[in-house]
C-alpha positions in Angstrom: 111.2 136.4 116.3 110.4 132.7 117.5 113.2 130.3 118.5 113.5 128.1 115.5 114.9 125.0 118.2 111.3 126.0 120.4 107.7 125.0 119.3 105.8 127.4 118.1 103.9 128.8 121.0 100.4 128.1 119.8 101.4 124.6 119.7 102.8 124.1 123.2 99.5 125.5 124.0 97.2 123.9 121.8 99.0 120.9 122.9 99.3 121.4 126.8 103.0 120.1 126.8 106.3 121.6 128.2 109.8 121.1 129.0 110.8 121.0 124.8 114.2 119.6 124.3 114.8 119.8 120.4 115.8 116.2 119.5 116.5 116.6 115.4 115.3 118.4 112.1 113.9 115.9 109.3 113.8 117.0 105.7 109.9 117.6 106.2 109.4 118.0 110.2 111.5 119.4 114.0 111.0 116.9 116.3 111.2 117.6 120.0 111.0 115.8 123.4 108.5 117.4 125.3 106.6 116.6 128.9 103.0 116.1 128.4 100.3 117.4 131.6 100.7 113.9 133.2 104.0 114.2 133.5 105.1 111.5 131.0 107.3 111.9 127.7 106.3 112.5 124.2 107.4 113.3 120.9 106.1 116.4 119.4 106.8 116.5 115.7 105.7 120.0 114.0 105.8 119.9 110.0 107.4 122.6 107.7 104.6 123.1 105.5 100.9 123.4 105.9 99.9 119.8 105.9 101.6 116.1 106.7 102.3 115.2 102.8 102.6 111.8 102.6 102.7 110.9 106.2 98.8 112.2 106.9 96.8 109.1 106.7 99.8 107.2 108.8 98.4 109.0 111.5 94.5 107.9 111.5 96.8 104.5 110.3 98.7 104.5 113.1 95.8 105.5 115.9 93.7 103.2 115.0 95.9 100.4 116.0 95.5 102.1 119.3 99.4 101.0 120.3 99.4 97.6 119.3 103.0 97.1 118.2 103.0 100.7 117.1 103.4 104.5 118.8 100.3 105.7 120.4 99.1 108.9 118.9 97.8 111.1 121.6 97.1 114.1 119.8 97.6 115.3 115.8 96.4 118.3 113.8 97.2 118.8 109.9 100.5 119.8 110.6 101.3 119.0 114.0 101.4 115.2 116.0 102.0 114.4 119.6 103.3 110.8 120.0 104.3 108.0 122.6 108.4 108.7 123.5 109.9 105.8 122.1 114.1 106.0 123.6 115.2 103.5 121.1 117.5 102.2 120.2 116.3 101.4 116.3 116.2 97.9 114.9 118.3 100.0 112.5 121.1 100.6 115.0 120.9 96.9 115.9 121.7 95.4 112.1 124.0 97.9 111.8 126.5 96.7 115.0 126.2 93.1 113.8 122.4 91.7 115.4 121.1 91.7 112.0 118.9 88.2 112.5 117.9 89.3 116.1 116.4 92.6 113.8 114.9 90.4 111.3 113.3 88.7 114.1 111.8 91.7 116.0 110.7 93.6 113.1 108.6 90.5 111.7 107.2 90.6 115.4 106.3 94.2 115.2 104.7 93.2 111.4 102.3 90.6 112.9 101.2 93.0 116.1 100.6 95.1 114.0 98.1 92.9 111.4 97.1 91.5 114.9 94.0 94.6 115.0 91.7 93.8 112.4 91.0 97.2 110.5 87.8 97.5 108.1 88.4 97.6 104.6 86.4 101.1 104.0 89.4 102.5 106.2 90.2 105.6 104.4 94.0 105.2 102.7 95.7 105.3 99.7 95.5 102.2 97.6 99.0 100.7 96.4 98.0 101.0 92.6 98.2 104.6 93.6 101.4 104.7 94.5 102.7 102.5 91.9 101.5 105.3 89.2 105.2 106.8 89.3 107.0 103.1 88.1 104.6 103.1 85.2 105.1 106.5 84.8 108.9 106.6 84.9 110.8 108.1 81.9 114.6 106.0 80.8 117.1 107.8 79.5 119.1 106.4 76.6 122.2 107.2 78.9 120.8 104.6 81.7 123.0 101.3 81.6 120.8 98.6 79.7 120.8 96.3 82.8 119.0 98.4 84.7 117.0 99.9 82.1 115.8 96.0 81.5 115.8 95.7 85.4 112.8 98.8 85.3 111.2 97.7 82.6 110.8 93.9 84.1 109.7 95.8 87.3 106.9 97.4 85.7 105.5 94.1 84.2 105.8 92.4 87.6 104.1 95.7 89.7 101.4 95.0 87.1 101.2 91.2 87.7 101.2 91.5 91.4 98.6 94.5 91.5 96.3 92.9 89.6 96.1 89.5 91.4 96.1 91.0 95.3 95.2 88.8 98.1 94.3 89.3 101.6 94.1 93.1 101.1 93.8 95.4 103.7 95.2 98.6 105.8 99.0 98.6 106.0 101.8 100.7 108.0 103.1 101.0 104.5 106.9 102.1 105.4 107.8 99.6 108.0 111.1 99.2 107.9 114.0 99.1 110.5 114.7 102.6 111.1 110.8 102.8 111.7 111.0 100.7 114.7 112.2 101.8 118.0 112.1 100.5 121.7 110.0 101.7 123.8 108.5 101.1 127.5 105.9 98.7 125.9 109.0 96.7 123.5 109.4 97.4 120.5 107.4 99.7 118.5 106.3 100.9 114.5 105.8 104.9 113.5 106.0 107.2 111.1 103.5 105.0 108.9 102.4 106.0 105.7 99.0 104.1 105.9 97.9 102.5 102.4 95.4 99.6 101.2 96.9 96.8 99.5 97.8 93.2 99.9 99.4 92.2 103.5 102.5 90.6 102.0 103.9 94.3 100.7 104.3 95.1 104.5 107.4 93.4 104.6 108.7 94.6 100.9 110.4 98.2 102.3 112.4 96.1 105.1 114.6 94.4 102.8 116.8 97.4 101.6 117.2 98.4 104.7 118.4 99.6 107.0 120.4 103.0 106.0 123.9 102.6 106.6 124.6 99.1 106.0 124.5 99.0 102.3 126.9 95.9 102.2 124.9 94.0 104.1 121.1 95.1 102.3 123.1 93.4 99.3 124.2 90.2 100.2 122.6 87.7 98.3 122.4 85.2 101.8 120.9 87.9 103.7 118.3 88.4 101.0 117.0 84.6 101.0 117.5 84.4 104.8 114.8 87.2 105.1 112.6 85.8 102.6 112.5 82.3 104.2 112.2 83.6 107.6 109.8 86.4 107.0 107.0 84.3 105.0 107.2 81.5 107.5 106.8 83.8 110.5 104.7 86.2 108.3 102.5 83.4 107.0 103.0 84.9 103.2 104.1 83.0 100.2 107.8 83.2 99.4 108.4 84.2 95.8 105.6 86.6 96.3 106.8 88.4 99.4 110.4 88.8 97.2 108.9 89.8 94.1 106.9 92.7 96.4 110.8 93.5 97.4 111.7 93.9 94.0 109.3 96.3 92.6 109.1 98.3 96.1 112.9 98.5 95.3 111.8 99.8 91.7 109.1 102.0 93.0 111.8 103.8 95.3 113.7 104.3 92.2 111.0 105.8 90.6 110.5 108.6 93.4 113.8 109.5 93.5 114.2 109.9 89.4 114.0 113.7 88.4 113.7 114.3 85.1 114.4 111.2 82.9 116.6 108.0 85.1 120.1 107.9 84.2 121.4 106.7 87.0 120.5 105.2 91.0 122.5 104.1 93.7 119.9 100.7 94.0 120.0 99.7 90.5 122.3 96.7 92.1 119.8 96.3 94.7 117.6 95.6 92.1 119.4 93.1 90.2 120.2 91.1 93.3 116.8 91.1 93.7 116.1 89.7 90.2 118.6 87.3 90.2 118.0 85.1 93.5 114.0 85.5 91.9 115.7 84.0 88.8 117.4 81.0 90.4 114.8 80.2 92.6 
C-alpha cells in the first residue's frame, strides 16, 4: 500500500523530483515540497480525482504569463502540477496581523504584473457569463430573510447589466485574492488561478472579501471604499464599476455554496455592505 503523505511513485518519476516533504491536504489536492533535478525547490500538487476541476485552464492561465507576477509552472499533467516554491508569507497572513493597506498595495501590484503580458483573446478559457449561470440559476427559499432575498435578486439584475456591457475584455487569473499571493524569491507572487475571459476590472472583485480569517475587517464599510478608491486609481478601472463587480462576485460565491434552495449564508452581510456604500455613493 502507497504512503498516502508520499507521491505516488509514478509521479516522482514522471516528474524527476525528490526529497517530498508533505506540506498540507486541500479539499481537492496533497501538496508537497519537493527538490526538482537542479536542485531548486518546488511545489508538487497531486489532485484527488482524475482531472484539475476548476483549476485546469489556471494552469495554461498561469504558464503563459511565464512568471510575470505569478508562479512559474514547470511541469502539469491532468491531474498533477509542478510549481515555482513560493515560502510565503501570504498577503493573507499580512491583513490578518494588522498590514492590511501594505496588502492592498501589493496585491494591486501583483494585479497589474500580471495584466502587464498581453494574452490573445482566442486564449482558450471559460468566459465569465459562464460562470455567472449558477446566480441566475439560484433557487430562494421562502425561509431566506427578505433582505437578502432582495440583496440576490438585485445581484442578478446587476451581473446582467455588467455582463452585457464588458469592456476591455480579456484573459484573467480569475481567483486573485490575498491568500492567492505569496512571497517568493522573485517578490511577490499570484497561483492557483482559475483562468477565465471577461472584463479586466472583475480581477480585483474576489479580493475584497478577503482574506479568510478576518471577517471583521472584510466588513468594515471604510475598508470597503478605501479599496475601491485605491484599487481603480492604481488599477486604472472605474470606481462604481470595480465595486459593483465586488458585489455580484460576492453574490456569485453565494450562489456556489447554496445546496438545494438558499436559506441562509454567512455573506449575506457582506452583501448588503456592499449595496449600501453602492447606494450612497
Amino acid at each position: 500500500m502507497s504512503d498516502p503523505k508520499l507521491p505516488p511513485a509514478k509521479v516522482i518519476a514522471e516528474f524527476r523530483i525528490s526529497s517530498p516533504t508533505f506540506v498540507v491536504e486541500t479539499a481537492i489536492a496533497n501538496i508537497w515540497k519537493v527538490r526538482r533535478e537542479d536542485g531548486q525547490y518546488a511545489a508538487l500538487k497531486v489532485y484527488k480525482k482524475k482531472n484539475m476541476g476548476n483549476e485546469s485552464a489556471g494552469f495554461s492561465f498561469l504558464g503563459a504569463l511565464d512568471g510575470s507576477a505569478s508562479a512559474r509552472i514547470f511541469k502539469y499533467t491532468r491531474t498533477t502540477a509542478l510549481i515555482e516554491w513560493l515560502s510565503g508569507p501570504s498577503l493573507g497572513d499580512l491583513s490578518r496581523t494588522g498590514q492590511d493597506r501594505q496588502a492592498a498595495k501589493e496585491l494591486v501590484a501583483v494585479a497589474k504584473g500580471i495584466h502587464y503580458v498581453s494574452l490573445p483573446l482566442s486564449f482558450k478559457l471559460p468566459k465569465l457569463e459562464c460562470w455567472f449561470k449558477a446566480l441566475f440559476l439560484i433557487d430562494i427559499s421562502s425561509q431566506c430573510p427578505m433582505p437578502a432575498r432582495l440583496n440576490v435578486l438585485r445581484s442578478q439584475e446587476l451581473a446582467r447589466e455588467l455582463l452585457s456591457d464588458q469592456h476591455d475584455i480579456r484573459p484573467l487569473h480569475g481567483d486573485l485574492h490575498h491568500d492567492n499571493i505569496l512571497l517568493g524569491d522573485r517578490g511577490y507572487c499570484a497561483f492557483d488561478a482559475k483562468g477565465v475571459l471577461g472584463e479586466r476590472a472583475y480581477e480585483l472583485a474576489n479580493a475584497f472579501r478577503n482574506p479568510k480569517g478576518a471577517e471583521t475587517l472584510v466588513r468594515d464599510p471604510e475598508r470597503v471604499r478605501y479599496q475601491n478608491r485605491f484599487w481603480s486609481e492604481q488599477f486604472d478601472v472605474d470606481q462604481r464599476r470595480l465595486l459593483q463587480w465586488a458585489t455580484v462576485k460576492c453574490a456569485l460565491s453565494i450562489a456556489w455554496r447554496t445546496e438545494g434552495k438558499l436559506t441562509f449564508d454567512p455573506e449575506f452581510d457582506l452583501l448588503d455592505v456592499f449595496f449600501s456604500i453602492l447606494d450612497d455613493d
